[in-house]
C-alpha positions in Angstrom: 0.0 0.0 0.0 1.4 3.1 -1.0 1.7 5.9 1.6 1.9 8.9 -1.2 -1.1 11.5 -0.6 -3.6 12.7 -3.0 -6.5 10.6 -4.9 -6.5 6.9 -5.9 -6.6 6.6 -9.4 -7.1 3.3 -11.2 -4.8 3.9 -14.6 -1.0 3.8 -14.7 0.5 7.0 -14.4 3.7 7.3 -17.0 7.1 9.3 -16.2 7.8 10.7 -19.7 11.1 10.4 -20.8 13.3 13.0 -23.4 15.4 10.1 -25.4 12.5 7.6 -26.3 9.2 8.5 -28.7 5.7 8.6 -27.2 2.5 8.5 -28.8 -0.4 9.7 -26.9 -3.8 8.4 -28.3 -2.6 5.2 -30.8 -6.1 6.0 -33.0 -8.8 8.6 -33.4 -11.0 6.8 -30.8 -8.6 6.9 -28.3 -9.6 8.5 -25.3 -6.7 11.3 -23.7 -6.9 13.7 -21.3 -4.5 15.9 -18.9 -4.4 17.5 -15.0 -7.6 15.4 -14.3 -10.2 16.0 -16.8 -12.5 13.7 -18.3 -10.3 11.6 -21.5 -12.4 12.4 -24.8 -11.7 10.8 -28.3 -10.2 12.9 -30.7 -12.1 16.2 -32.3 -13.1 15.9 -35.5 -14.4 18.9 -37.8 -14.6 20.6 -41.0 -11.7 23.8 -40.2 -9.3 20.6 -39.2 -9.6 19.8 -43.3 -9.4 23.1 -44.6 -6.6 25.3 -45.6 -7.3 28.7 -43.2 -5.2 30.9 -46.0 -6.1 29.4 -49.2 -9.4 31.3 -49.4 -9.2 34.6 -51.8 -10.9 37.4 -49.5 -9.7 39.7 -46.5 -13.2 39.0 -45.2 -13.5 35.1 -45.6 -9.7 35.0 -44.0 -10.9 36.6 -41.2 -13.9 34.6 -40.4 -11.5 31.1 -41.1 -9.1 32.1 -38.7 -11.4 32.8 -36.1 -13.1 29.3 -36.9 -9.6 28.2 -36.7 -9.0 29.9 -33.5 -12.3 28.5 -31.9 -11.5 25.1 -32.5 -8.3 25.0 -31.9 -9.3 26.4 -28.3 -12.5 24.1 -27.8 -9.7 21.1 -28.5 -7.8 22.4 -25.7 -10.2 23.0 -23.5 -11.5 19.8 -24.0 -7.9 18.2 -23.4 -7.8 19.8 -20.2 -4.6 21.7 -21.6 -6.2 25.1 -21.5 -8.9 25.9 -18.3 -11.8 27.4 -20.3 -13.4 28.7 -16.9 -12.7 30.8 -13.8 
């Protein structure tokens, strides 16, 4: 029994070393998660596809980055990498 304080957890916590690979998530269904949030599969959506600069307009740039911007952000937050609340 192992005297160390803070919560039980029931998966195997990983050091993460510098010299060797790692691959986080081995598919798309995958569940992964960090600093204790809920794992979740890998985001799919339509701005992942696209190109954000290939589009022709100032305008339609605009609005692609900030669809970029959103889900790039929602993906974090959903990680648990970025805290998307107070």
């Amino acid at each position: 029994m192992s005297s160390n304080p803070g919560p039980s957890v029931t998966s195997v916590s990983t050091i993460l070393g510098l010299g060797n690979p790692i691959t986080l998530g081995a598919s798309a269904t995958a569940k992964v998660s960090f600093y204790g949030s809920a794992p979740v599969v890998q985001r799919a959506a339509a701005i992942q596809a696209a190109s954000v600069v290939s589009v022709s307009s100032n305008i339609t740039i605009a609005a692609s980055l900030t669809a970029w911007i959103v889900e790039v952000t929602n993906t974090l937050n959903g990680l648990g990498i970025w805290k998307g609340a107070a």
